[in-house]
C-alpha positions in Angstrom: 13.2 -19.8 41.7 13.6 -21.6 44.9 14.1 -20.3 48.0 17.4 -19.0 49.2 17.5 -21.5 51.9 17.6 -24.3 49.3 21.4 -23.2 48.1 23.3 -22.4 51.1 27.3 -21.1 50.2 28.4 -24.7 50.8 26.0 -26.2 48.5 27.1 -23.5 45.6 30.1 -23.9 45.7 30.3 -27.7 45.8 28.1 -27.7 43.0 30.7 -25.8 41.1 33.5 -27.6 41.9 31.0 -30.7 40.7 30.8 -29.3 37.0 34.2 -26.8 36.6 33.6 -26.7 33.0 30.0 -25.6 32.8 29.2 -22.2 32.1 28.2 -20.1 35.0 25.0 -18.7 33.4 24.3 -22.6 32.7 25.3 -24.2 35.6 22.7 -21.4 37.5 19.8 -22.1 35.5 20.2 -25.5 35.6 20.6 -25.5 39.2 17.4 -23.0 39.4 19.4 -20.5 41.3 20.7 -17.1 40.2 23.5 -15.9 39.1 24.8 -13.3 41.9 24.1 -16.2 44.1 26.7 -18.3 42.6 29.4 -15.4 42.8 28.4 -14.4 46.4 29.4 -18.1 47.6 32.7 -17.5 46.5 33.2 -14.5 48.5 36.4 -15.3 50.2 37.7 -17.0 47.7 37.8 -15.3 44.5 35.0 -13.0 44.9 35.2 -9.7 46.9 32.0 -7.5 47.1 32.2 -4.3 46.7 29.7 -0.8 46.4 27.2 -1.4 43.5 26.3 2.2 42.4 27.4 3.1 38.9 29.0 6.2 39.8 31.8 4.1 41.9 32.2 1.5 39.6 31.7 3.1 36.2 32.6 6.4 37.4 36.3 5.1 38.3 36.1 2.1 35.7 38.4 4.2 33.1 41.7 4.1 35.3 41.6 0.0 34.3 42.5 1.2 30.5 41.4 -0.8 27.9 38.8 -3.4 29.3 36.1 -5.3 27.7 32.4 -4.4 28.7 29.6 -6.8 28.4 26.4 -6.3 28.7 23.4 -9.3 27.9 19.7 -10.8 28.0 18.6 -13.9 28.1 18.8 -13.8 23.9 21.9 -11.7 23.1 25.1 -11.0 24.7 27.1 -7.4 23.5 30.7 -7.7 24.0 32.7 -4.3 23.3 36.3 -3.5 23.7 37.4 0.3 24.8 38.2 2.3 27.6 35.6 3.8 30.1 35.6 7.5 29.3 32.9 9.7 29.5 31.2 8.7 32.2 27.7 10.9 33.0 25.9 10.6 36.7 22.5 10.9 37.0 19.7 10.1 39.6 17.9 7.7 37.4 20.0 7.4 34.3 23.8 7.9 33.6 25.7 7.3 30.9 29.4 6.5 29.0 30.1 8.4 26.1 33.0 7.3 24.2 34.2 6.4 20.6 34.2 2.5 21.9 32.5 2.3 24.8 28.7 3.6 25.1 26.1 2.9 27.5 23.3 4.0 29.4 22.9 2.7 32.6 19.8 3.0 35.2 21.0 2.4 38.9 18.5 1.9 40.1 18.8 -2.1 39.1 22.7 -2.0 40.1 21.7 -3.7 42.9 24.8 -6.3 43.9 29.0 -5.9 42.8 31.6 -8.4 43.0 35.1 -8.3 42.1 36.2 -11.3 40.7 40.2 -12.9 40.8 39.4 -16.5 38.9 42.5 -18.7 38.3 42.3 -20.3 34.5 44.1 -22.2 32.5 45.0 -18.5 31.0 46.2 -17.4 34.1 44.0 -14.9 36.3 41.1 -13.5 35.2 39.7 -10.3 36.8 36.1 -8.8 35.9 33.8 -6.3 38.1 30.0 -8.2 37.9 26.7 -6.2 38.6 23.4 -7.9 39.2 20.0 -6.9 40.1 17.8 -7.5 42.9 16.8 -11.1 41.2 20.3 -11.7 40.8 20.6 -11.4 36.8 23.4 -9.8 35.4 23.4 -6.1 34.8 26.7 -5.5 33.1 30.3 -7.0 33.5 34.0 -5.5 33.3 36.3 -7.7 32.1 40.7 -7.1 32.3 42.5 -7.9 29.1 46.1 -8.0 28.7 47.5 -4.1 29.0 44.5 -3.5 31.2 46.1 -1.3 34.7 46.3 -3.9 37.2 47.3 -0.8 39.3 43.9 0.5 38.7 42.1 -2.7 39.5 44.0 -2.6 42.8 43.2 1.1 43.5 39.1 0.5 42.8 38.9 -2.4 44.7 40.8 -0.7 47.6 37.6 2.1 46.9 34.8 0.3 46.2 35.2 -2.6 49.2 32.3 -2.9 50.9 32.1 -3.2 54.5 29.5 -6.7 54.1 31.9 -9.8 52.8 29.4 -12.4 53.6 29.3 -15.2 51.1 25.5 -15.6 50.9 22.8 -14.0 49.6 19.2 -13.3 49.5 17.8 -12.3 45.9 14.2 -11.4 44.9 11.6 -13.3 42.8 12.4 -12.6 38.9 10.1 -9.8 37.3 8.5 -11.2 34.2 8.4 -9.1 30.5 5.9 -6.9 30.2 2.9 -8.0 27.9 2.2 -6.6 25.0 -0.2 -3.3 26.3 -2.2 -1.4 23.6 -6.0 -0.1 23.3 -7.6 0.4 20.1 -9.8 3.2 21.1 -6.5 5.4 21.1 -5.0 4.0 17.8 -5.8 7.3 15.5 -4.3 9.2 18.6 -1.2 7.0 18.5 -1.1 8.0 14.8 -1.3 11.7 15.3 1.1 11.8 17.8 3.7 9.2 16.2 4.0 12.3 13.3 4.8 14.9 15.4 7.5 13.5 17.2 10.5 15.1 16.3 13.1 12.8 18.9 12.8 9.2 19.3 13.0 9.2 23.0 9.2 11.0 22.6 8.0 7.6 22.0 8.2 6.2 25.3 7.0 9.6 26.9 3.8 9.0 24.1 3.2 5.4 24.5 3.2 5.8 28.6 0.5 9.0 28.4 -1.3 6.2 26.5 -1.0 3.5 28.6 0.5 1.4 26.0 4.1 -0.1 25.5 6.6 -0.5 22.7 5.3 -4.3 21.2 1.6 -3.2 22.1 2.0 0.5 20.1 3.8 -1.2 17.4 1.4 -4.3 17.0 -1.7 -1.4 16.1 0.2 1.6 15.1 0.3 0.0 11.1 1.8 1.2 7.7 3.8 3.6 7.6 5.1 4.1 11.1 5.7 0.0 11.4 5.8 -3.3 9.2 6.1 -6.5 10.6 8.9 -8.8 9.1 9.6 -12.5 8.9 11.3 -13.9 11.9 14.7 -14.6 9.7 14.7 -11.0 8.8 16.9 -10.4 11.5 20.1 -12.9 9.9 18.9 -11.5 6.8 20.0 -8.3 8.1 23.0 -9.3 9.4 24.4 -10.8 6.4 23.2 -7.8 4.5 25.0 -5.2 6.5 28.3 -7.1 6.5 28.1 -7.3 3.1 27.8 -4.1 1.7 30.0 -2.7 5.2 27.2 -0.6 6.4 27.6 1.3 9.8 25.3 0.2 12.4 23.8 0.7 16.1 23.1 -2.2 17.6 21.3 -1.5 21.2 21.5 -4.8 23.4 20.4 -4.6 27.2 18.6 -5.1 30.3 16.4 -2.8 33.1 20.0 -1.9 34.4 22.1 -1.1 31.3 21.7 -0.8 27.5 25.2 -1.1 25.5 25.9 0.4 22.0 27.7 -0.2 19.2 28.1 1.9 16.2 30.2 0.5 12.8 30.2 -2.2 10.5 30.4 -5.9 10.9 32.9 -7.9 9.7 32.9 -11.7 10.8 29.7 -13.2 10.9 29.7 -16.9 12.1 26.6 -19.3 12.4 26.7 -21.6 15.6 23.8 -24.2 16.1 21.1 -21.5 17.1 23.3 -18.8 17.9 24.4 -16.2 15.1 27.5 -14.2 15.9 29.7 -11.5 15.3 33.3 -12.0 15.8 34.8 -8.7 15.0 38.8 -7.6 16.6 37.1 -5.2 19.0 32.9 -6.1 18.9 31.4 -9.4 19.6 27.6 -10.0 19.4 25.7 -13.6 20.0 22.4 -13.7 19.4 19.9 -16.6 19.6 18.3 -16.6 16.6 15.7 -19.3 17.9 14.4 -16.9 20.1 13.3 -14.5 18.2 9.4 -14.3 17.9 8.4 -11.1 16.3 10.6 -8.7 14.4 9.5 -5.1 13.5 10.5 -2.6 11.3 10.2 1.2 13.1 9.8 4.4 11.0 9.8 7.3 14.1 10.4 10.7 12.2 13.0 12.7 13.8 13.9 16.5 13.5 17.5 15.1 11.6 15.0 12.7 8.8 13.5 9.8 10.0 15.3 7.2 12.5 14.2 3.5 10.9 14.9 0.5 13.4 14.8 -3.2 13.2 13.4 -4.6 16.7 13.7 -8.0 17.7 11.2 -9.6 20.5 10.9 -13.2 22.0 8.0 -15.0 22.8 7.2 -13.2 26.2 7.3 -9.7 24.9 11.0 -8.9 26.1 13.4 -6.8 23.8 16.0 -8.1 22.6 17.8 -5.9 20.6 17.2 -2.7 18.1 19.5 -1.5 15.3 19.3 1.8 13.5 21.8 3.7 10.8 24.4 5.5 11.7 23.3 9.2 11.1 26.6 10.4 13.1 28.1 13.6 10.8 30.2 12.5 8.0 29.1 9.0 8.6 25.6 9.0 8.0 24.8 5.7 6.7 21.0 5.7 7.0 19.8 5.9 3.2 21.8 2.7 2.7 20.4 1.0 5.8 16.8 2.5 4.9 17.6 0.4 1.5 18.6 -2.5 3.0 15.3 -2.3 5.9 13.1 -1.3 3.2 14.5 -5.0 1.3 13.4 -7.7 4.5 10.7 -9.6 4.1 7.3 -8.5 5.6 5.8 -11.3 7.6 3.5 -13.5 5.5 -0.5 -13.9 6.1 0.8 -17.7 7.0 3.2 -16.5 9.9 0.4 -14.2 11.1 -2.0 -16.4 11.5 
């Protein structure tokens, strides 16, 4: 990324007013700048910075009503329609627990907030943006029609902060992880994987053993994983809105994972993206880059909790979706059917 020097405010914000029509995301990686960088030069204008912590923004987010949250990578954006109830502080994680909205959130990457007022051809459009230290997006707050305008007033009037300048100074992107494992501790990777009664003991188990998810998963073997064709993932897709099985799709970044649990309705295929185009849920997902896909078998103290991850080329997550094992909606035998029906990867796609 180049230096902050090379894209002063001026520079930004002619360069937008060069291409009005090109997405932001676009238009910044084009440009080889970042995001927040973009939305800082317009400080001023339509951008109004205010306190980046989680428990100001999220903590007060559910006096906007109904709002839509978005949360993305590089490979999948999670769009989700609710109100912000249930919010959870924390020191290192917090969460929202509610029937639509449902996150967990690590502030310690809620680094930079803006409020944005953007005239379109739809009239105004308001949003609350969070980025981390890079400048990536974090997680984004967008107004729909019935959102509480008197609510966005009152949070801004909160959350101002004191610093309106319109540029910033971001820090060099943090590469994926690679892929970390070490044979000598397979067999105790095994022992332990069975007597893990929660899925959160993975992470606890694969960091006592210096390894990480793709590395644990790329030597744990039959029956704890199986690796699957790289078009197991539409496969999945279309098999779940067929036979209207519930669903948790987990979609994030460092900063914030966002969940959504229930069936999908409207699948539609979009030169490489696949996506969901449900009333209240939207999902786009770059099926070209997906590199390894793997289906998880953790065992849990409620049955076992079977996953289908998705991974591009440099290691990074991209998304994980489990059954639904909520009371009176536990659709995880029929998910377990329709995991257990993906094709493995072939001895062709290994090599």
């Amino acid at each position: 990324m180049p230096s902050d020097t090379d894209f002063s405010p001026e520079k930004i914000r002619a360069l937008k007013r060069d291409n009005p029509d090109k997405r932001a995301r676009d238009l910044c990686e084009d440009a080889g700048m970042s995001e927040a960088q973009l939305v800082a030069a317009h400080v001023g204008e339509t951008a109004t910075r205010i306190a980046a912590h989680p428990d100001g923004i999220v903590g007060q987010a559910h006096q906007l009503g109904e709002v839509m949250a978005l949360t993305r990578n590089i490979s999948c954006v999670h769009e989700k329609v609710g109100v912000y109830d249930g919010y959870h502080s924390g020191n290192h994680a917090c969460m929202v627990l509610s029937e639509d909205i449902d996150l967990r959130i690590f502030p310690g990457h809620w680094k930079h907030a803006f409020a944005l007022e953007e005239p379109t051809a739809k009239g105004l459009r308001r949003s609350i943006q969070v980025f981390d230290s890079a400048g990536d997006a974090v997680h984004k707050i967008y107004m729909r029609d019935g959102s509480d305008e008197d609510g966005w007033s009152r949070l801004l009037e909160t959350l101002r902060d004191a610093d309106q300048s319109d540029s910033l100074r971001v820090t060099k992107r943090v590469p994926a992880e690679v892929p970390k494992g070490d044979i000598e501790k397979a067999d105790i990777l095994r022992k332990e994987w069975k007597r893990m009664t929660d899925t959160h003991q993975f992470m606890r188990l694969t960091s006592k053993l210096k390894m990480n998810r793709l590395g644990a998963y790329r030597m744990a073997g039959e029956p704890f994983v199986r690796a699957l064709a790289t078009d197991a993932v539409n496969q999945m897709l279309h098999a779940v809105q067929e036979k209207s099985t519930e669903m948790m799709i987990f979609t994030g970044n460092k900063g914030c994972i966002q969940i959504h649990s229930g069936p999908l309705h409207r699948l539609m295929a979009a030169g490489p993206w696949q996506n969901v185009m449900d009333p209240r849920f939207n999902l786009h997902l770059r099926l070209d880059h997906i590199a390894e896909v793997w289906a998880v078998d953790k065992p849990t103290q409620r049955g076992n909790a079977v996953s289908v991850e998705a991974f591009a080329a440099d290691g990074a997550l991209i998304f994980q979706v489990f059954g639904v094992g909520k009371e009176g909606r536990d659709s995880r035998p029929a998910w377990q059917e329709i995991v257990a029906g993906l094709p493995g990867l072939s001895e062709t796609e290994h090599a």
